[in-house]
SEDRENDREN-874021 format. One line per field, with one value per residue (C-alpha): residue in one letter; z, y, x. Coordinates in pm, 1 decimal. Each point is the difference from the previous one (the first is absolute). Example, Ala and Ser with C-alpha at 12.3 -4.5 7.8 and 13.67 -1.06 7.14 Angstrom:
2
rest	A|S
up	780.0|-66.0
north	-450.0|344.0
east	1230.0|137.0
This chain:
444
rest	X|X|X|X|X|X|X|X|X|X|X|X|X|X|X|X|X|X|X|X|X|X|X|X|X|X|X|X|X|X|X|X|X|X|X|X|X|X|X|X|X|X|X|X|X|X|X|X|X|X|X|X|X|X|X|X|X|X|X|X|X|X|X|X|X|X|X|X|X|X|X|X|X|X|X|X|X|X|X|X|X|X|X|X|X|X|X|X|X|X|X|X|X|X|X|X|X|X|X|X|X|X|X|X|X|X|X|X|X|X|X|X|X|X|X|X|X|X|X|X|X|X|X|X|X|X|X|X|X|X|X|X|X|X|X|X|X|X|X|X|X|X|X|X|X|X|X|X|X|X|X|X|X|X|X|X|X|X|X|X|X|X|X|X|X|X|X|X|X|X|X|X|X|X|X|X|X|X|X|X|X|X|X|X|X|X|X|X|X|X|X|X|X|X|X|X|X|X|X|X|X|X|X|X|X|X|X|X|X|X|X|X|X|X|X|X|X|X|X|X|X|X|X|X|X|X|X|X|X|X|X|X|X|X|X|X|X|X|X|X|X|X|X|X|X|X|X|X|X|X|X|X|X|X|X|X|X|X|X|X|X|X|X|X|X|X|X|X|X|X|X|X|X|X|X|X|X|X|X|X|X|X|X|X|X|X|X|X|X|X|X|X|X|X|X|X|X|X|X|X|X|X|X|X|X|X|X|X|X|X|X|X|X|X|X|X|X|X|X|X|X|X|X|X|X|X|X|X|X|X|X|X|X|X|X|X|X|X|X|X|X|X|X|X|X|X|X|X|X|X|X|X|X|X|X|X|X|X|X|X|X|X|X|X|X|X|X|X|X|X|X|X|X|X|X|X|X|X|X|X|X|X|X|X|X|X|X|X|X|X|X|X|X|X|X|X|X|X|X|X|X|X|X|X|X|X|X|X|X|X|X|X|X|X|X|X|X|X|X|X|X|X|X|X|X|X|X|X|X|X|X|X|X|X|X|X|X|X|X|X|X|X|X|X
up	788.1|278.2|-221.0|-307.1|175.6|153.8|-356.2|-110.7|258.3|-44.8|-389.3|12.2|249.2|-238.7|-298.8|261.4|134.3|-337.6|-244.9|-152.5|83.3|-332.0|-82.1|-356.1|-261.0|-31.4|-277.2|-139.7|-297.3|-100.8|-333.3|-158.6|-173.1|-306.6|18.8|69.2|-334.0|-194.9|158.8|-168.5|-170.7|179.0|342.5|-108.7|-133.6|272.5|229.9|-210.5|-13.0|404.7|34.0|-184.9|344.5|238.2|22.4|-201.7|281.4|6.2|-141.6|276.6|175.1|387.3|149.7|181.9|399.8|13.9|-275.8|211.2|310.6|-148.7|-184.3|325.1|117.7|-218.2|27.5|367.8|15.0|-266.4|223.5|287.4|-223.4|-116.7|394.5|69.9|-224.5|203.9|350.0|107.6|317.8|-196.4|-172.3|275.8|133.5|-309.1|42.8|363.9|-115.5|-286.9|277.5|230.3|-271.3|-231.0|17.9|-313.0|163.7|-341.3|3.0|390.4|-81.1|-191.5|208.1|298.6|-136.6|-132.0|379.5|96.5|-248.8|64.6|363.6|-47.7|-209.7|316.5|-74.3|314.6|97.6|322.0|-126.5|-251.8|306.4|155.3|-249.2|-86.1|380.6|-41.1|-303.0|71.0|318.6|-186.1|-67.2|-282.2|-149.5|-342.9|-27.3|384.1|-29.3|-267.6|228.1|277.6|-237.8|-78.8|362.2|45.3|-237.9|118.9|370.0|90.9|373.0|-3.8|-164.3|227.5|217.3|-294.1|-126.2|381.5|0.9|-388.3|165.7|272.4|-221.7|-230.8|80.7|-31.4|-297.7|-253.1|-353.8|27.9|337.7|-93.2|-308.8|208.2|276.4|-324.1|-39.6|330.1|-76.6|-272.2|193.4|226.6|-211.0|-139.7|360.1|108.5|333.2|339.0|131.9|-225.4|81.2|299.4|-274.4|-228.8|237.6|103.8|-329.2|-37.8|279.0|-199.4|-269.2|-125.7|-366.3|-135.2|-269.8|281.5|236.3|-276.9|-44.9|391.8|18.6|-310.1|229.9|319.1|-221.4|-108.8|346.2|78.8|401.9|187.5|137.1|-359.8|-105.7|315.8|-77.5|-365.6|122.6|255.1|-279.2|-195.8|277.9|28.4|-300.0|-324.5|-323.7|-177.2|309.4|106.3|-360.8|20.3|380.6|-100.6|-297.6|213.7|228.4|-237.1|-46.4|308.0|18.8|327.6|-48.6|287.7|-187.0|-272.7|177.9|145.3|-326.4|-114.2|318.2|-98.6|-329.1|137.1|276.5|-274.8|248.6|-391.1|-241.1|-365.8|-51.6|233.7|-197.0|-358.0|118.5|187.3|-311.4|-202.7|269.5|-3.4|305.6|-187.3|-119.1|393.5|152.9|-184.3|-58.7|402.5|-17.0|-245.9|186.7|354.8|-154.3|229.2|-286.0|-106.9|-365.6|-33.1|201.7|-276.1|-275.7|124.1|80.1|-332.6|-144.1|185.4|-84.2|-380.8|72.6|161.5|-268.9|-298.7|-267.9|219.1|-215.7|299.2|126.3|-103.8|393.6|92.6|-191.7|6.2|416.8|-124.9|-173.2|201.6|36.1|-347.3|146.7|298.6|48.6|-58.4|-365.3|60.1|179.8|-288.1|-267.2|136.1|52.4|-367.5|-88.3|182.1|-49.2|-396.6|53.0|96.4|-382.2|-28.7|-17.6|349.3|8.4|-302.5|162.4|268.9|-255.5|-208.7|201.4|43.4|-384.9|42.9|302.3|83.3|149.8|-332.3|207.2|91.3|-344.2|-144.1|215.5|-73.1|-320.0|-37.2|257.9|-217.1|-354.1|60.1|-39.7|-338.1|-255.4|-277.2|176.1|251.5|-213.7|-46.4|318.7|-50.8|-263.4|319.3|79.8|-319.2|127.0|330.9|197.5|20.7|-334.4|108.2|42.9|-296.5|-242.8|175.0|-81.9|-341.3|-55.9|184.4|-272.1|-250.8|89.1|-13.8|-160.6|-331.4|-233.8|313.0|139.2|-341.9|187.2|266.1|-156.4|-231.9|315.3|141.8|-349.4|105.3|330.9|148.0|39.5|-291.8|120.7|3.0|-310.4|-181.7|142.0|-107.8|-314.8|-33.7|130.1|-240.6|-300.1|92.6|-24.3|-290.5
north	1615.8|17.0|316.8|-221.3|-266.8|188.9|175.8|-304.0|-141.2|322.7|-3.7|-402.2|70.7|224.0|-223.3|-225.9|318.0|138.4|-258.9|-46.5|350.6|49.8|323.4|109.1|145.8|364.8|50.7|321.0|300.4|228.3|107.3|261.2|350.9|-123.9|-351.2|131.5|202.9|-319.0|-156.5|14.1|343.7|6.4|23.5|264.3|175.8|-23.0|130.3|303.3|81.0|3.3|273.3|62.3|92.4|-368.9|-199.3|-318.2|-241.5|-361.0|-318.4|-220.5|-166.8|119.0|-186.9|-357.9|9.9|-272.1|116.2|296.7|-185.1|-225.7|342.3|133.1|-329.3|-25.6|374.8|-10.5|-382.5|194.8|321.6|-278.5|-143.2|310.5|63.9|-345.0|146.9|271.7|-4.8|327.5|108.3|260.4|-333.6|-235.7|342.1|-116.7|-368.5|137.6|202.3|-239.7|-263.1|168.2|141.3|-282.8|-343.6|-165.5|-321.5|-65.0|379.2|-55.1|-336.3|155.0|317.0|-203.2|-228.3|306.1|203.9|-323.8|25.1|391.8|-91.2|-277.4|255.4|196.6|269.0|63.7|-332.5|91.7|158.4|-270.7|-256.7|222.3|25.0|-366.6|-101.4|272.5|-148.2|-321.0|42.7|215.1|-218.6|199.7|31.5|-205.3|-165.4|-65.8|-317.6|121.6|255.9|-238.6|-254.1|316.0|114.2|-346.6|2.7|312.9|-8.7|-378.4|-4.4|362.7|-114.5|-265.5|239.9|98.9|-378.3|-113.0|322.2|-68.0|-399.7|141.6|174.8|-289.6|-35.7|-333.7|-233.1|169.8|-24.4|379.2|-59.9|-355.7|189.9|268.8|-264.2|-147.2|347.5|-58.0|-353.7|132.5|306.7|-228.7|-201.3|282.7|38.9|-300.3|65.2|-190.4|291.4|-62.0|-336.9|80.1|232.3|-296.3|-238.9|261.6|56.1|-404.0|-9.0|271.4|-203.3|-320.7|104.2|-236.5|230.9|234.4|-234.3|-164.3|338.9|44.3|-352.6|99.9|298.7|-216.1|-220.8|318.3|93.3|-291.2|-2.9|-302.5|185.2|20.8|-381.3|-116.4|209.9|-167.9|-315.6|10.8|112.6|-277.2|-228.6|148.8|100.7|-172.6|67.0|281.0|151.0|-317.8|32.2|341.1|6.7|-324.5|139.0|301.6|-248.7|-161.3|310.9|-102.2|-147.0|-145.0|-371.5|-50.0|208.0|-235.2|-271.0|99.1|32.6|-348.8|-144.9|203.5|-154.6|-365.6|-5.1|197.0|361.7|169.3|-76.5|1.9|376.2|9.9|-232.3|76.2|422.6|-137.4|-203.7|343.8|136.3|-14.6|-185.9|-298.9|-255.9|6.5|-58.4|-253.7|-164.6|-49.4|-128.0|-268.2|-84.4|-62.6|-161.1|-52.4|47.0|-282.6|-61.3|157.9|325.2|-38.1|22.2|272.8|198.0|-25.1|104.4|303.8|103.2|-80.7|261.4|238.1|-28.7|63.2|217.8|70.2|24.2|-6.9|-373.2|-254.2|46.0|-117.4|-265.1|-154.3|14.5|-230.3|-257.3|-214.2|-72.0|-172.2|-271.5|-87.4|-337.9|111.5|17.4|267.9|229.5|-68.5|141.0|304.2|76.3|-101.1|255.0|276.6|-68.0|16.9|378.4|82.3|-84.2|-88.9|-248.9|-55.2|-53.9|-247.2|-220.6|-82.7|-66.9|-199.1|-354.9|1.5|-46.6|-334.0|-114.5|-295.5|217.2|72.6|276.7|179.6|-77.2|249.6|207.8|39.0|-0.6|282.6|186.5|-37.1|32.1|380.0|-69.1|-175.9|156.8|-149.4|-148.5|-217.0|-95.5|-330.6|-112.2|112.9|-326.3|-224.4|134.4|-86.3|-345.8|161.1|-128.5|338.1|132.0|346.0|-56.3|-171.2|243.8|297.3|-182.5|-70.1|360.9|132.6|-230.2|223.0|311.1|-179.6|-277.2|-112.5|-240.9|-194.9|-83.0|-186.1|-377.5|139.6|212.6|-317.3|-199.5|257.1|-15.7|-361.0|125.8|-107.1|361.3|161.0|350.2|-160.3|-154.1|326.2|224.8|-279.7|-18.2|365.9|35.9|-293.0|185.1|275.0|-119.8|-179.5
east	3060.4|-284.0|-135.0|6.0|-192.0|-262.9|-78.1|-36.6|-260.1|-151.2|-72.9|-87.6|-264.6|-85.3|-75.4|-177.5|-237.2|-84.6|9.4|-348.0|-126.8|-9.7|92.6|-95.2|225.1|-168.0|-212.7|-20.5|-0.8|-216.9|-139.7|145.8|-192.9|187.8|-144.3|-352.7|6.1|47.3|-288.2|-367.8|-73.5|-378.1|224.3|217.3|-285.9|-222.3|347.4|64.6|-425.8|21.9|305.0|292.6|163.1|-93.7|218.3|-52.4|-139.5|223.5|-176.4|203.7|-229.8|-36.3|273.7|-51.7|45.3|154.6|250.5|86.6|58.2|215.6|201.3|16.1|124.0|277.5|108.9|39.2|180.8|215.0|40.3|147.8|164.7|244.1|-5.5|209.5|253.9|39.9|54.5|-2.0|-178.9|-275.1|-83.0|-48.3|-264.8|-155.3|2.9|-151.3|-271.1|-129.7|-31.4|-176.1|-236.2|-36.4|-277.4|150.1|154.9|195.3|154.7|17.0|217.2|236.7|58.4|15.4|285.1|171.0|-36.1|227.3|199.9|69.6|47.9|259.4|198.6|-42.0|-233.6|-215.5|21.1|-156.3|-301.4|-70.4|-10.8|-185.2|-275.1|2.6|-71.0|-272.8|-179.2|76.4|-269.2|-218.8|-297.4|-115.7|300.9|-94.5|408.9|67.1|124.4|251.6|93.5|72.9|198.2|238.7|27.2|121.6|283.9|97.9|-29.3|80.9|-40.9|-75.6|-390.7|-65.3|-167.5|-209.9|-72.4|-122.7|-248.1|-84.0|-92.0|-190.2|-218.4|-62.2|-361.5|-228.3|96.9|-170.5|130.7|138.0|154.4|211.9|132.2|96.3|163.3|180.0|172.2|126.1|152.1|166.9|123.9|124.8|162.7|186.7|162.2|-1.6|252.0|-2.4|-181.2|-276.8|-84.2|-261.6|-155.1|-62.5|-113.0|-277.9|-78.8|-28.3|-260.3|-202.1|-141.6|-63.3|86.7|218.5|170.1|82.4|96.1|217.6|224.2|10.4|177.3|207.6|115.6|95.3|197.5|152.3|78.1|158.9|1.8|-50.8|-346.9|-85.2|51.0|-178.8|-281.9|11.1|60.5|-344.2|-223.7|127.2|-49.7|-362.8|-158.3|-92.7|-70.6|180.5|74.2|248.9|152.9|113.4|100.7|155.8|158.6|146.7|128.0|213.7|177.0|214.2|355.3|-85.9|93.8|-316.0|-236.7|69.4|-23.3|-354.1|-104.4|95.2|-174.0|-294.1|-15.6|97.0|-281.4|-284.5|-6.4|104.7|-345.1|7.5|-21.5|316.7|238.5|-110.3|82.9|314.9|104.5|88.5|185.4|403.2|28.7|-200.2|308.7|105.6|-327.5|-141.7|333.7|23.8|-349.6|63.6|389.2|-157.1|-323.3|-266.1|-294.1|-245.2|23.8|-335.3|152.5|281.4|-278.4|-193.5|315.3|110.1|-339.9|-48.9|360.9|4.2|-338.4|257.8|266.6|-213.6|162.0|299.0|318.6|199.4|-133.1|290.2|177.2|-346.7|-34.1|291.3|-21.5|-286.5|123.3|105.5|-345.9|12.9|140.5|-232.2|-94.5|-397.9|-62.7|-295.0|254.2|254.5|-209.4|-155.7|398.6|91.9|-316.5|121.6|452.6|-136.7|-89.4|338.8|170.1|368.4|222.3|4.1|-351.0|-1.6|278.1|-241.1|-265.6|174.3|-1.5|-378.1|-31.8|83.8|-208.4|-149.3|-300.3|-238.0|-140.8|358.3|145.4|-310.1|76.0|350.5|-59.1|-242.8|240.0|311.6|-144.4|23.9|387.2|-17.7|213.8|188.7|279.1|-198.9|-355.0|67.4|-125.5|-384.2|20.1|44.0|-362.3|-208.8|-95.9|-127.4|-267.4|-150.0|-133.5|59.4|363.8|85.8|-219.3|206.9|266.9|-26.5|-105.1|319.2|214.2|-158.5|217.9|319.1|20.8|256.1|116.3|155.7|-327.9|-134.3|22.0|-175.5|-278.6|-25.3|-98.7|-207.3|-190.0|-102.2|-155.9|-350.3|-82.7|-104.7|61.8|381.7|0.2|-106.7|219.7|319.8|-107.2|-37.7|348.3|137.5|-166.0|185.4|308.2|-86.6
């Protein structure tokens, strides 16, 4: 099962490395002596005036560099290909020898996955760590980083060695050197032990690159030692910006009910900015920690508001937000009406009957401003069996509302509503009274 596993890591970083190298279908053929002859007669005539005993010279044109590299290309990924297949030791020699030859970093990608692959199945596992530590340091080695992301998978604890001295040799934070460190990150998130947790703090205090800082506190949380949440938990404490939302996010990772407690205090007392609770609103631990918030209070109602805006930021397109949301609702019943519609706006995004039951009272509110708002928020439930409430909202204050409404009646409505569209007909607002009477002549 571990084999299974580790082929599998091997050929999705694969897809990752190579996708987009764009490696050409070949392109190819030549002409023939036969298709020559039934060109233009002044050719063949010319041909046969020169020597009856040259060779016919080809009309291909000379063939495109590019072209070439890109056959080449495709005949050697090929070649690594049919080696994966068959894990013999003359083959991994092969895999060997095209490495240490070959500056192609999309051939290089593929033989590189398929040396791991080769050495999980056990053939000369030891030299193919051995040559990954080796390129994986060689700083002209053109796939390096890929190199070290294998060694990773293979080795575990066995590459640390190799990551620290791949860190050490990071450089200044040139745009080459902070991809390079973000090799590392994701090496080290690949092992990921509590052995590797010094490892990743260095490589923390490296750069300032929030992308590879990100993946380094992805890692810790990975780790999962008390070192590695209270090195989470400081840069949370410490730093801002993206860099809080991803050490934060990390952080969340723990069971620790006093991790997750310092993170509700952090969002109570404002240490966690905007970027930090919109990133820790996607995360799984969400429902718990901003349920706690809301139990033990202790926000302002314009703390309540913001919170909710940077999370409805956070939540955006995420299928999996209803647990959220629903931690959230009581909210829709605060005493502050501000606070009770940004909740209505964002419990709306969740869908379901859950969400429309808490909806539903608000359509009827004394507050014009709440009632729109719960109106727009539970019109996206209106099917045929619940319409005929949208005709309470026709004599609305707001012209907004009651056009929407009127235009919503339009998908469902039937002989049943004649009274009704009869009184709408009689309406102030001629946007209403034309849509009734366009209804009524339907039915008519």
């Amino acid at each position: 099962m571990n084999n299974k596993k580790l082929q599998l890591s091997l050929l999705a970083f694969l897809v990752l490395v190579i996708t987009g190298a764009g490696i050409a279908s070949m392109i190819g053929g030549h002409k023939s002596k036969n298709a020559l002859k039934s060109g233009a007669k002044g050719l063949e005539s010319a041909m046969a005036k020169k020597s009856g005993t040259q060779p016919v010279p080809s009309l291909a044109p000379p063939a495109d560099p590019v072209e070439q590299l890109e056959q080449q290309r495709t005949g050697a990924i090929g070649e690594v290909r049919r080696t994966r297949m068959h894990p013999t030791p003359e083959n991994m020699k092969k895999l060997v020898a095209l490495i240490n030859t070959d500056k192609d970093t999309a051939v290089l990608s593929e033989a590189l996955n398929t040396l791991g692959v080769l050495a999980q199945r056990g053939i000369d596992s030891q030299q193919a760590c051995k040559l990954l530590a080796q390129k994986a340091l060689d700083k002209d080695f053109p796939s390096r980083g890929e190199a070290l992301l294998v060694a990773a998978i293979l080795g575990k604890n066995k590459a640390l060695p190799v990551v620290a001295a791949f860190i050490k040799g990071g450089g200044d934070q040139t745009p080459e050197n902070i991809g390079m460190l973000g090799w590392a990150s994701r090496a080290l998130s690949m092992i990921a032990t509590p052995q590797s947790v010094p490892i990743i703090e260095k490589l923390i205090s490296e750069t300032s690159d929030p992308d590879v800082r990100g993946a380094s506190y992805a890692a810790l949380a990975k780790a999962g030692t008390p070192q590695a949440f209270s090195i989470l938990k400081q840069q949370a404490q410490t730093s801002t910006g993206k860099d809080q939302a991803y050490s934060t996010a990390a952080l969340s990772e723990s069971k620790d009910p006093q991790i997750r407690q310092w993170i509700v205090n952090a969002i109570q007392d404002g240490t966690l900015g905007k970027d930090a609770i919109s990133t820790l609103a996607m995360m799984p631990a969400a429902p718990d920690i901003f349920g706690r918030v809301l139990t033990e209070g202790g926000l302002s109602p314009g703390k309540q508001i913001d919170m909710l805006k940077q999370i409805a930021t956070g939540i955006q397109g995420d299928p999996d937000r209803k647990k959220l949301v629903l931690a959230l609702a009581p909210l829709v019943y605060s005493g502050d009406v501000s606070v009770q519609e940004e909740a209505m706006k964002l419990v709306a995004q969740a869908g379901g009957k859950k969400v429309a039951d808490i909806i539903k009272p608000f359509l009827s509110s004394d507050n014009p401003d709440l009632r729109r708002d719960a109106f727009f928020s539970y019109m996206k439930f209106a099917n045929a069996d619940n319409y005929k409430y949208l005709f309470d909202f026709l004599d609305d204050q707001n012209p907004e509302t009651r056009r929407m409404a009127i235009f919503m009646i339009g998908r469902f409505y039937g002989a049943s509503d004649r009274s009704a569209l009869e009184q709408a007909a009689q309406s102030s607002d001629a946007f209403i009274r034309d849509k009734a009477r366009q209804y009524l002549s339907s039915l008519n």
